[in-house]
MDTraj code that builds the backbone (N, CA, C; nanometers):
import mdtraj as md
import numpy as np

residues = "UNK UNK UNK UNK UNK UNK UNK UNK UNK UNK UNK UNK UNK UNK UNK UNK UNK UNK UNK UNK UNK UNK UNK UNK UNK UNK UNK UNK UNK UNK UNK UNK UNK UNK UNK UNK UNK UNK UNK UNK UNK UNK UNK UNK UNK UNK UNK UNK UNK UNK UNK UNK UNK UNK UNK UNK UNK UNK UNK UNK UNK UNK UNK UNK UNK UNK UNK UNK UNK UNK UNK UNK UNK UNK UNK UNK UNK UNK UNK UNK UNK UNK UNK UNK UNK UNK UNK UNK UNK UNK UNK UNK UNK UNK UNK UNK UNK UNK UNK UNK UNK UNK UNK UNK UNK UNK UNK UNK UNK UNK UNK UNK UNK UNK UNK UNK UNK UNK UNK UNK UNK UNK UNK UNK UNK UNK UNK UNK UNK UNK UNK UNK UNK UNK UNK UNK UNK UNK UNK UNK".split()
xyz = np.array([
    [0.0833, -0.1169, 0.0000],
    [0.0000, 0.0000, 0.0000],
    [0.0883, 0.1239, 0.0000],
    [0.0763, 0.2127, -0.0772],
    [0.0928, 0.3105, -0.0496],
    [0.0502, 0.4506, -0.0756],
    [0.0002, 0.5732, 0.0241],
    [-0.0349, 0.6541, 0.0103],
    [0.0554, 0.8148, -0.0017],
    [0.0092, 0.9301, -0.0754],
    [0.0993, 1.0136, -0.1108],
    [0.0429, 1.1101, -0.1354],
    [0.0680, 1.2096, -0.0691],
    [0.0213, 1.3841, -0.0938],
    [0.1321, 1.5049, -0.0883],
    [0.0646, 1.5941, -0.2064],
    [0.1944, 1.6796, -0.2277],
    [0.0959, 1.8096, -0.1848],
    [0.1421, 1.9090, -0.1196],
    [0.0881, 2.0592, -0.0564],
    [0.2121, 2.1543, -0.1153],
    [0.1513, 2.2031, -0.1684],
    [0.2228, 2.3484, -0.2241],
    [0.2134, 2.4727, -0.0543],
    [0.3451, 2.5278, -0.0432],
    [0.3673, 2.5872, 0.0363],
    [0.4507, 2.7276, 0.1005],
    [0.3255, 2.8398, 0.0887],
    [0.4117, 2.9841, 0.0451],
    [0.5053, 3.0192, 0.1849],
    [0.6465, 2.9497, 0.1832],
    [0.7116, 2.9349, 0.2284],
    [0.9141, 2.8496, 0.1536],
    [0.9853, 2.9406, 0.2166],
    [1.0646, 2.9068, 0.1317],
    [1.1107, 2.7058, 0.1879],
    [1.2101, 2.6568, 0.0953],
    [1.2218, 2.5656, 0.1682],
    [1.2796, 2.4905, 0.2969],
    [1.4033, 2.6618, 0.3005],
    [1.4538, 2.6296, 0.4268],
    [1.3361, 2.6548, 0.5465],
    [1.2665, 2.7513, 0.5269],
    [1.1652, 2.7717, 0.6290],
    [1.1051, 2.6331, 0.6841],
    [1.0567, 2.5767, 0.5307],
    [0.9663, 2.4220, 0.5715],
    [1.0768, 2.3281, 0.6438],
    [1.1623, 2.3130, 0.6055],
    [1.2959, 2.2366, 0.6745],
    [1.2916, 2.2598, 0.8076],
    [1.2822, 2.3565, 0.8140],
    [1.3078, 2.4184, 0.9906],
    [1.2016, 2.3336, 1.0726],
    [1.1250, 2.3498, 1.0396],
    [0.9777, 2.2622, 1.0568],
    [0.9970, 2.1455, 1.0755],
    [1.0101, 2.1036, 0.9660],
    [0.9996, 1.9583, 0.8945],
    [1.1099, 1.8618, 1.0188],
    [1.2210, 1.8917, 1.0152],
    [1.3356, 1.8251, 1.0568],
    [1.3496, 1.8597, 1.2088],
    [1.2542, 1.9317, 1.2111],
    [1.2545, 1.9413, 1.3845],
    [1.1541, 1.8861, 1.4791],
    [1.1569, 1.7162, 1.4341],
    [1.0671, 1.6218, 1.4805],
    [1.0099, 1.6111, 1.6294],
    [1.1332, 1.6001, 1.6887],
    [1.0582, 1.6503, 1.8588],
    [0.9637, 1.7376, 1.8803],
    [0.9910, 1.8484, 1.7846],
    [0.8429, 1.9538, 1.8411],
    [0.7012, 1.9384, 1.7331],
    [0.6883, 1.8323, 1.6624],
    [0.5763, 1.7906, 1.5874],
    [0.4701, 1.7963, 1.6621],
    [0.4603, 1.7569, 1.7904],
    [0.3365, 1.7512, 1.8768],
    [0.2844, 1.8780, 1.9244],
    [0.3456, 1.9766, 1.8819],
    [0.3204, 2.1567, 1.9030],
    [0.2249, 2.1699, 1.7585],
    [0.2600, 2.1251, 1.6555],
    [0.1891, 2.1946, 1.5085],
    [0.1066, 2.0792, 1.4501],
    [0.1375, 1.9234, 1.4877],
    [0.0488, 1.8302, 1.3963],
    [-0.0102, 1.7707, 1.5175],
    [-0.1497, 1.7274, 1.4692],
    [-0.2694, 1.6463, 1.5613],
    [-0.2316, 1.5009, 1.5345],
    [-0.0762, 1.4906, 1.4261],
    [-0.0794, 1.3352, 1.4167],
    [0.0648, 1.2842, 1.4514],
    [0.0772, 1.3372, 1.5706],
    [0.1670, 1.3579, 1.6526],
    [0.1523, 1.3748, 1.8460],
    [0.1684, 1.2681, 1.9027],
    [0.1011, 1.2990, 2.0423],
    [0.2369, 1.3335, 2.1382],
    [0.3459, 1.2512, 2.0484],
    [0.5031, 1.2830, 2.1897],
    [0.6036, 1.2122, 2.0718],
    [0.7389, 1.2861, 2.0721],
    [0.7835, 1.2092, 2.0213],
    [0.9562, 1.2232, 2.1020],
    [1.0382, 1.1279, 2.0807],
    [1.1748, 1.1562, 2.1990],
    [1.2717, 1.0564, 2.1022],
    [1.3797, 1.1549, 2.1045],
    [1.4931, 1.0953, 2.0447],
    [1.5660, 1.0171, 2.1296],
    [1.5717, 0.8793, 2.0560],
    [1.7030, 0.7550, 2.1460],
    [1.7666, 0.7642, 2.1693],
    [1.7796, 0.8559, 1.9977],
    [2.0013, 0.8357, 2.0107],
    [2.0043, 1.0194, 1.9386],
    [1.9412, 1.0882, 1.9274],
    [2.0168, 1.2093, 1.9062],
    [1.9125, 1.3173, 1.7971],
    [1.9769, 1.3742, 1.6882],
    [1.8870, 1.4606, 1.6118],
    [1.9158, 1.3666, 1.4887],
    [1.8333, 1.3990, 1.3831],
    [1.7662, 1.3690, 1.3191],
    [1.8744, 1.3239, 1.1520],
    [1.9455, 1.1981, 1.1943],
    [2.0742, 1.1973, 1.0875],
    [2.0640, 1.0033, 1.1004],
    [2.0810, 0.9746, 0.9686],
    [2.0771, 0.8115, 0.9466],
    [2.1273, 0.7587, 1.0403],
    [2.0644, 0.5791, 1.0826],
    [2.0723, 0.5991, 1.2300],
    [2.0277, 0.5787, 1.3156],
    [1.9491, 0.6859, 1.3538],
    [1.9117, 0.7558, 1.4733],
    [1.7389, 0.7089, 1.4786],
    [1.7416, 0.6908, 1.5837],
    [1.6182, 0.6144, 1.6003],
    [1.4888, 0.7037, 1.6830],
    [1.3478, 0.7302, 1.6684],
    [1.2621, 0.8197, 1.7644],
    [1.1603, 0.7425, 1.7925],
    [1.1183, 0.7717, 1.9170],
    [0.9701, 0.6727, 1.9497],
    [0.8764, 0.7944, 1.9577],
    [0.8119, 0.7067, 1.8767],
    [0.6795, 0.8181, 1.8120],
    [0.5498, 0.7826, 1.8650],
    [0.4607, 0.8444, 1.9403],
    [0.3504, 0.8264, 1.9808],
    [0.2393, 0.8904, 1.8760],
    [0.1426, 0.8370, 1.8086],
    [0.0690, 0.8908, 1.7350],
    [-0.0798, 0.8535, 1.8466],
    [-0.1972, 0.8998, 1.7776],
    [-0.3354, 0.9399, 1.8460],
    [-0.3766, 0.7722, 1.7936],
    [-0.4535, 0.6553, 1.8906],
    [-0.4997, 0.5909, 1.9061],
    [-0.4125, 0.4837, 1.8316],
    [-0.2817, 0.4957, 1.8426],
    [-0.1803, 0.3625, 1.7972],
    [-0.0457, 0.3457, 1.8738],
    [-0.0522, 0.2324, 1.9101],
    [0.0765, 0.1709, 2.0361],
    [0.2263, 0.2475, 1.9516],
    [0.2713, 0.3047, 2.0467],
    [0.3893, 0.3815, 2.0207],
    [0.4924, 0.2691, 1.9299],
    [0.5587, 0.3788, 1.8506],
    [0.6335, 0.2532, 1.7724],
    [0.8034, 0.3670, 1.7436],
    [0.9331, 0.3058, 1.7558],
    [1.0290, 0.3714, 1.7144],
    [1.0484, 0.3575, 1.5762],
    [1.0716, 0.4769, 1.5289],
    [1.1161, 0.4843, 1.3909],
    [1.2426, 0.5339, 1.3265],
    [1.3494, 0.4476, 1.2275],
    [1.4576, 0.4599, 1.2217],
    [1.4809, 0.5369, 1.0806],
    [1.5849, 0.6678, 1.1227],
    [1.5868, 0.7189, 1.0044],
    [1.6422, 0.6626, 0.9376],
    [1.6234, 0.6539, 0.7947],
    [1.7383, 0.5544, 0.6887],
    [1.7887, 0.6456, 0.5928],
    [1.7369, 0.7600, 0.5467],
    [1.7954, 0.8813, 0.4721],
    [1.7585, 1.0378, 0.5121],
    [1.8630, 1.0728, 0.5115],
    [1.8518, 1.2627, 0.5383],
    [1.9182, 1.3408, 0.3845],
    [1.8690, 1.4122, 0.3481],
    [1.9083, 1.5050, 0.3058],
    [1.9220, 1.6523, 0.3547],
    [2.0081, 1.6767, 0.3863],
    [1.9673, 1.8276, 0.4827],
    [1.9356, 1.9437, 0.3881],
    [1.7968, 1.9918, 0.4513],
    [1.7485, 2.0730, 0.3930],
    [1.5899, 2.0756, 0.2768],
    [1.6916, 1.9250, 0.2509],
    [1.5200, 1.8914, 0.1353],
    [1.4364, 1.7179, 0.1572],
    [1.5210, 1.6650, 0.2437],
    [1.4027, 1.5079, 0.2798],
    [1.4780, 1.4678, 0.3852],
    [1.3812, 1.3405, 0.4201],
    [1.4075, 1.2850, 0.4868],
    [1.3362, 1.1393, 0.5025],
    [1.3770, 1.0079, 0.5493],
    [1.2570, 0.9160, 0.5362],
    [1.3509, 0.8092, 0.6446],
    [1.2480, 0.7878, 0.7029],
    [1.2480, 0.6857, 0.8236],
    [1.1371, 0.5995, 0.8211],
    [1.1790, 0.4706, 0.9008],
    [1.0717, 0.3254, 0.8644],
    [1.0547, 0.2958, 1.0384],
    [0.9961, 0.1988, 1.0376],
    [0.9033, 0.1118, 1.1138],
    [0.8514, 0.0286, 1.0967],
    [0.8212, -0.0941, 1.1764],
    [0.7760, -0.2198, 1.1515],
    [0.6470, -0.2228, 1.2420],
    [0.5959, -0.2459, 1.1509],
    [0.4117, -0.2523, 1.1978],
    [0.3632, -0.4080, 1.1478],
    [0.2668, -0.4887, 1.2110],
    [0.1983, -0.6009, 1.2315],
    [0.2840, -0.6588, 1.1146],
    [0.4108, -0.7082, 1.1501],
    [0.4732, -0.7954, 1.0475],
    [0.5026, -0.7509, 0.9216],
    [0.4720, -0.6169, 0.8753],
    [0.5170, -0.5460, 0.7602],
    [0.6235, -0.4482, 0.8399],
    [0.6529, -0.3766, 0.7210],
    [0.6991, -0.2432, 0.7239],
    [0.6800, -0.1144, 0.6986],
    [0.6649, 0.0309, 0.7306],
    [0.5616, 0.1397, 0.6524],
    [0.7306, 0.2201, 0.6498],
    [0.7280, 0.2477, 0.5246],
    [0.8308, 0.3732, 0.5238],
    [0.7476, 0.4833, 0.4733],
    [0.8053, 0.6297, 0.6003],
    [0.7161, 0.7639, 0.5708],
    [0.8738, 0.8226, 0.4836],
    [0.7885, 0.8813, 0.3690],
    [0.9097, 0.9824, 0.2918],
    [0.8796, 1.1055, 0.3112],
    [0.9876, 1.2431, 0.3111],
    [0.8949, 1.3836, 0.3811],
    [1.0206, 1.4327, 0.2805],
    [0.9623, 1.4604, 0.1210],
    [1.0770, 1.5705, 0.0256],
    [0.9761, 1.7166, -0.0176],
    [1.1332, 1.7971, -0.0290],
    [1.0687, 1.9125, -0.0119],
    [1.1377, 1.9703, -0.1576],
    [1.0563, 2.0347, -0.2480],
    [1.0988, 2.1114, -0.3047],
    [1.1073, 2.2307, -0.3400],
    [1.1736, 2.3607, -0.3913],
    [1.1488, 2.4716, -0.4141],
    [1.0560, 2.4726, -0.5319],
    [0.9956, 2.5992, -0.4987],
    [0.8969, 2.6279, -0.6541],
    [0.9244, 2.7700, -0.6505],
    [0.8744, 2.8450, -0.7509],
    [0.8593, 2.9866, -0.7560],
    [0.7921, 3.0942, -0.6537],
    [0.6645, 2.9606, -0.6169],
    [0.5504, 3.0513, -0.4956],
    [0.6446, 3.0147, -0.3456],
    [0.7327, 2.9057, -0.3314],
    [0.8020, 2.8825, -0.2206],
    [0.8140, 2.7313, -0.2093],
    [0.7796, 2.6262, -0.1601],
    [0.8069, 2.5178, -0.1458],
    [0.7023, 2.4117, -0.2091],
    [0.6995, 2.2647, -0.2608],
    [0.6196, 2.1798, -0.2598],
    [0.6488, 2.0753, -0.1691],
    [0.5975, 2.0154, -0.0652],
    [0.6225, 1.9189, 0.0130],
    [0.5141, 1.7718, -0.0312],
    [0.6480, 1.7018, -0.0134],
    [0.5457, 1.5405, -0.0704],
    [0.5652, 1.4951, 0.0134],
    [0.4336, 1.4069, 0.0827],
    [0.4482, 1.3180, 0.1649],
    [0.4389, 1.1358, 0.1650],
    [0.4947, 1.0604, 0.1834],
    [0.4560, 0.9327, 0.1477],
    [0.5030, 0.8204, 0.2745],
    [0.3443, 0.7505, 0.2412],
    [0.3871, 0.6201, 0.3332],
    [0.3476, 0.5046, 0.2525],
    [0.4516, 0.3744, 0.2303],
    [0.4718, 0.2742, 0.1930],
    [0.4485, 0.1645, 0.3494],
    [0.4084, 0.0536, 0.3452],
    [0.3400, -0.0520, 0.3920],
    [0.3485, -0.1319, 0.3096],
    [0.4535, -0.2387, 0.3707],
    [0.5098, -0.3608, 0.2428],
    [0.5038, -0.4542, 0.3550],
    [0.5429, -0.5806, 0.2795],
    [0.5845, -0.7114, 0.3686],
    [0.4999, -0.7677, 0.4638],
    [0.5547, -0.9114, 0.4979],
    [0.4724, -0.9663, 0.6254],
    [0.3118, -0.9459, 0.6011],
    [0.2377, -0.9121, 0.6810],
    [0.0823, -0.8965, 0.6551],
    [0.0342, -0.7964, 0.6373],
    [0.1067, -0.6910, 0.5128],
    [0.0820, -0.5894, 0.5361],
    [-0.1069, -0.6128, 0.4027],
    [-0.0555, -0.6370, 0.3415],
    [-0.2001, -0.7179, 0.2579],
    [-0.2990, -0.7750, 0.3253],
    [-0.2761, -0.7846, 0.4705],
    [-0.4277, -0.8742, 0.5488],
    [-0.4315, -0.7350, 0.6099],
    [-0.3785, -0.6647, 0.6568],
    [-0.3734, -0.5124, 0.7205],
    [-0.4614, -0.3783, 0.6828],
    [-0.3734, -0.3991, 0.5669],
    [-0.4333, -0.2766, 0.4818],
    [-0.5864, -0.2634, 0.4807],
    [-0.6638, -0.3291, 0.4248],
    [-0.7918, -0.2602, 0.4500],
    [-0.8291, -0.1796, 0.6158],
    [-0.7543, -0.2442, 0.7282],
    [-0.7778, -0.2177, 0.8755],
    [-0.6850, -0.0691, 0.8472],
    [-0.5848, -0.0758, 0.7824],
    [-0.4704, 0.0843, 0.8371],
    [-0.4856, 0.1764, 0.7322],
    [-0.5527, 0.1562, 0.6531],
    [-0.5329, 0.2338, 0.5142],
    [-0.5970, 0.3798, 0.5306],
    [-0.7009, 0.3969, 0.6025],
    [-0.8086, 0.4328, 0.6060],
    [-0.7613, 0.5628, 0.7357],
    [-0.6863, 0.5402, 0.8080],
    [-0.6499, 0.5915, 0.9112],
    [-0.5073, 0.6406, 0.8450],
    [-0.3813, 0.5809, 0.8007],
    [-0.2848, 0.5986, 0.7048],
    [-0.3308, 0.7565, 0.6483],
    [-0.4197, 0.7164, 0.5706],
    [-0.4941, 0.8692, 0.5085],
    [-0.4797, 0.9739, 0.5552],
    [-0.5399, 0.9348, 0.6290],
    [-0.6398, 1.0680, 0.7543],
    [-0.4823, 1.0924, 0.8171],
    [-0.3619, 1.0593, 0.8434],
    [-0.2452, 1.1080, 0.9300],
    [-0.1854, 1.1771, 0.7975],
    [-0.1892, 1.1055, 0.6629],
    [-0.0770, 1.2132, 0.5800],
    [-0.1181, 1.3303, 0.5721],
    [-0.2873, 1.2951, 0.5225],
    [-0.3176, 1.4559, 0.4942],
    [-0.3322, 1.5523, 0.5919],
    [-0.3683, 1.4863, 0.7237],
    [-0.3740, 1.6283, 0.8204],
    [-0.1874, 1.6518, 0.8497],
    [-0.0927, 1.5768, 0.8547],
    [0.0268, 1.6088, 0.8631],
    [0.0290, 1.7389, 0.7455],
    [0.0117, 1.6939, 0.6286],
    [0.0345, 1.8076, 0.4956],
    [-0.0433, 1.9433, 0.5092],
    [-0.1439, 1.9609, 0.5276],
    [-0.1895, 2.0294, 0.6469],
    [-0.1671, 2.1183, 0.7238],
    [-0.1170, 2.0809, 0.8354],
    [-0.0800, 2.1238, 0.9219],
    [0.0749, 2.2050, 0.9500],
    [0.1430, 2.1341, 0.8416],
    [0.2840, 2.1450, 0.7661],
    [0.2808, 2.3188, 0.7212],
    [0.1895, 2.2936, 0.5926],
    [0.1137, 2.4136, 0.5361],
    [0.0571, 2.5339, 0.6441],
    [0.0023, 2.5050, 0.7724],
    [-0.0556, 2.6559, 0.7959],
    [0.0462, 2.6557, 0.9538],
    [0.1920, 2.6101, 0.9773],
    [0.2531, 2.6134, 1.0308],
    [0.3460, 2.6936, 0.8989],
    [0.3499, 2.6544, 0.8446],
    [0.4780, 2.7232, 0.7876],
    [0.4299, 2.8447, 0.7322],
    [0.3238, 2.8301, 0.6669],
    [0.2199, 3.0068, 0.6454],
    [0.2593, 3.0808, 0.7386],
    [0.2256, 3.0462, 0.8587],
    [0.1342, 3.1577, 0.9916],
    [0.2494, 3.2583, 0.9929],
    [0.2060, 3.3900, 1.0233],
    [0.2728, 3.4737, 1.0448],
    [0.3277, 3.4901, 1.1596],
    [0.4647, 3.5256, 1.1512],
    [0.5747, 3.5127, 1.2916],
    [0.5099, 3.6452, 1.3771],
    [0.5210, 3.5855, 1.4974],
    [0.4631, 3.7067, 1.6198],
    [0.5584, 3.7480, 1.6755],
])
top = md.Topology()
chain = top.add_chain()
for i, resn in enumerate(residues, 1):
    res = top.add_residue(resn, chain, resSeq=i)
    for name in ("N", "CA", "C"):
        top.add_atom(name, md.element.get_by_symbol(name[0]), res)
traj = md.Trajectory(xyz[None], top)
């Protein structure tokens, strides 16, 4: 399975970066985000975070690629599969496009999917979202 949304964002890309890569404070700007705490450090291949999301058993997730500045993508092992989230950012003319993606492979992820898919959804797009009127809002 996999799901994928791109949000255009009048913001440059270092701005969204700032954001984006500063995972510990996700639970300040996204609702799909309840706590999250670094194992082993900031946010560089590696490095592992236990992520609490809204109505799902906390799970650590290991980064496997950084690009500084424009992605990033870290995995997790869920009911005998695997879900890798991808978070790339690009420049545009109006300011940034951010894509989001989660992959769900392996193990039972095919007896699963109809149960996570549905919820899967509902976390990218309010992440993209929320991404968007965090990085909008005007600085106070």
């Amino acid at each position: 399975m996999r799901h994928e949304t791109t949000v255009a964002i009048a913001a440059s890309p270092a701005e969204v970066w700032a954001v984006l890569a500063d995972v510990l404070n996700w639970p300040e700007w996204t609702p799909t985000a309840t706590s999250i705490a670094a194992l082993d450090g900031e946010l560089r291949v590696g490095h592992r975070f236990l992520v609490k999301q809204p109505g799902v058993a906390a799970a650590v997730w290991d980064v496997v690629e950084v690009e500084p500045g424009a992605s990033f993508v870290w995995a997790t092992r869920f009911g005998g599969g695997r879900m890798v989230a991808t978070h790339r950012i690009e420049a545009t003319d109006a300011g940034s496009e951010v894509r989001l993606q989660i992959d769900f492979t392996g193990g039972f992820a095919w007896l699963l999917t109809p149960v996570v898919a549905g919820r899967i959804r509902r976390f990218v797009e309010s992440e993209a979202a929320a991404l968007k009127r965090t990085c909008e809002a005007p600085d106070d």
